[in-house]
C-alpha positions in Angstrom: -8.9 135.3 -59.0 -10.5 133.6 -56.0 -9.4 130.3 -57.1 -5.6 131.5 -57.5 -5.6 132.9 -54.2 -7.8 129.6 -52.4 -4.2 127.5 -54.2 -2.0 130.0 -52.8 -3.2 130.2 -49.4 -3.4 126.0 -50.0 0.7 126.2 -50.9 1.2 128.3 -47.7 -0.7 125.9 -45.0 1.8 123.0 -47.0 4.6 125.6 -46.3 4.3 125.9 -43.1 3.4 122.3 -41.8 7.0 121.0 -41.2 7.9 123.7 -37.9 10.9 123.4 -36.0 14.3 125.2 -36.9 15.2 125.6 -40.5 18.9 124.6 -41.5 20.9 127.4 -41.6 19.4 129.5 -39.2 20.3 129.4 -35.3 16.7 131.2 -34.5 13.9 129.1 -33.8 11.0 129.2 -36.0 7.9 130.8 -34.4 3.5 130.3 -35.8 3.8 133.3 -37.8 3.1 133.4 -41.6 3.3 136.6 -43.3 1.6 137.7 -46.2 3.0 141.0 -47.8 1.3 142.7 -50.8 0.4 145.9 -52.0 -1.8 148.7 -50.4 -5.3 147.2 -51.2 -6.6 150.2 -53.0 -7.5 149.8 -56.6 -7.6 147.1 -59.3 -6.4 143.7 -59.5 -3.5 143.9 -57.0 -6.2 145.8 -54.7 -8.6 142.7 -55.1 -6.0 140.4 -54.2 -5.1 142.1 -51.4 -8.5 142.6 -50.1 -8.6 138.8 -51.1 -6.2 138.2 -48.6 -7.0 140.2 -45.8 -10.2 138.5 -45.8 -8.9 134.7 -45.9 -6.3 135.5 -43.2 -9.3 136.8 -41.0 -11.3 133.5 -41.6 -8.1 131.4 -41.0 -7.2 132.9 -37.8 -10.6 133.2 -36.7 -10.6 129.2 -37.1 -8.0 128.9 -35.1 -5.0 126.4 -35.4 -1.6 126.0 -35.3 -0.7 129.1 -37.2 -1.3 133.0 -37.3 -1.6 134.5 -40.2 -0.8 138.6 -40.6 -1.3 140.7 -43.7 1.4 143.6 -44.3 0.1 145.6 -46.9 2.7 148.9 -48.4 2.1 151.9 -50.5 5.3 151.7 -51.6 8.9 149.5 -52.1 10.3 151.3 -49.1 8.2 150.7 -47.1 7.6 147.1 -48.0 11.4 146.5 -47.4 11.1 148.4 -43.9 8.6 145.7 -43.2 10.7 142.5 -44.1 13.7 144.1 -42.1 11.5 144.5 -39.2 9.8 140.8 -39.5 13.1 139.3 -39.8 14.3 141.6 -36.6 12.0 139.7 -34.5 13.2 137.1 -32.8 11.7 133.9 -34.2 11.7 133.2 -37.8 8.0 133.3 -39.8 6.7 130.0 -40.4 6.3 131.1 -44.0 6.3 134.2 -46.2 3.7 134.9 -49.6 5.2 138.4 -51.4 3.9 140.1 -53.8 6.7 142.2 -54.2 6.1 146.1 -55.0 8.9 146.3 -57.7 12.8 145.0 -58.1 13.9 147.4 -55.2 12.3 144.7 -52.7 14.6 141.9 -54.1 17.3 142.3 -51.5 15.1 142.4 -48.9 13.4 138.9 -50.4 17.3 137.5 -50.4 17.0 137.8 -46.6 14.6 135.4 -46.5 15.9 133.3 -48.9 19.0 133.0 -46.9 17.5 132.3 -43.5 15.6 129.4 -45.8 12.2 130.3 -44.9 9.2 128.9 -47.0 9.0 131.9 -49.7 6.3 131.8 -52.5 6.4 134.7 -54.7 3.0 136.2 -55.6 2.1 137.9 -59.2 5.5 138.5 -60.3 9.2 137.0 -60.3 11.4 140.2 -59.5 13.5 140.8 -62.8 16.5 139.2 -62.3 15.4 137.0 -59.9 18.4 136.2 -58.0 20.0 132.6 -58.3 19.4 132.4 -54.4 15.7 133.1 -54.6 14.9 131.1 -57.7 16.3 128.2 -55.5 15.0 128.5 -52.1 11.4 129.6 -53.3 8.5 127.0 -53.2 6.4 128.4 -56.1 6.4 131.7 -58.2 2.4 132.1 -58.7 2.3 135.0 -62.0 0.6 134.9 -65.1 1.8 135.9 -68.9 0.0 139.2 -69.1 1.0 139.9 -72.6 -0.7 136.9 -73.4 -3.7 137.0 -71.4 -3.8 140.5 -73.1 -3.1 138.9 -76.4 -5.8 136.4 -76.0 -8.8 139.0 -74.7 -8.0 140.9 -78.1 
């Protein structure tokens, strides 16, 4: 699981090298990448998240170009609250990882989509992954879990 997350926090610093304004959008673009995931208390999606809370900490504690923040939500609501409020603010993230809590969140992941922000979807495509997100997103990182399942039995 380390190594996924080491490639995905790889494909964000990629992300988020170009700057400036993205086409589309009439805000500027600010330092900021988010991460959003899941409230990081048990299993696999409370690894990862622990997983990134602890890489973000290194990277900013590194310094650089870039400042990384972790959003974690206990719920969909709550993770759409969040988008809404970062895309409130008045420069654009630099890039956005999701890990999307369930298909309630995909309206909120348009948004971004829309104002063409570097988007990489994190463990699972939303089903029915909008037209509009499948285009603008850099990379869905997910694995086959029925097969993965298949395979261990």
């Amino acid at each position: 699981m380390k190594r996924v997350m080491v490639v995905l926090f790889a494909a964000v610093l990629m992300l988020v090298m170009a700057g400036g304004v993205f086409a589309g959008s009439k805000k500027e673009v600010g330092n900021t990448v988010y991460v959003f995931g899941p409230t990081p208390d048990h299993g696999w999606t409370g690894s990862a998240a622990r997983f990134a809370e602890e890489k973000i900490a290194q990277l900013n504690a590194a310094g650089g170009k870039f400042n990384y923040v972790f959003r974690s939500a206990g719920s969909p609501d709550a993770q759409i609250q969040q988008i809404e409020a970062m895309m409130a603010e008045s420069r654009l993230p630099a890039g956005v990882v999701i890990q999307a809590s369930d298909n309630m969140v995909q309206a909120a992941v348009e948004q971004i989509a829309n104002a063409n922000i570097p988007l990489i979807l994190f463990d699972r495509l939303l089903d029915g992954t909008s037209p509009l997100i499948r285009q603008k997103m850099l990379i869905a990182m997910s694995a086959d879990n029925y097969a993965i399942g298949a395979g261990a039995a």
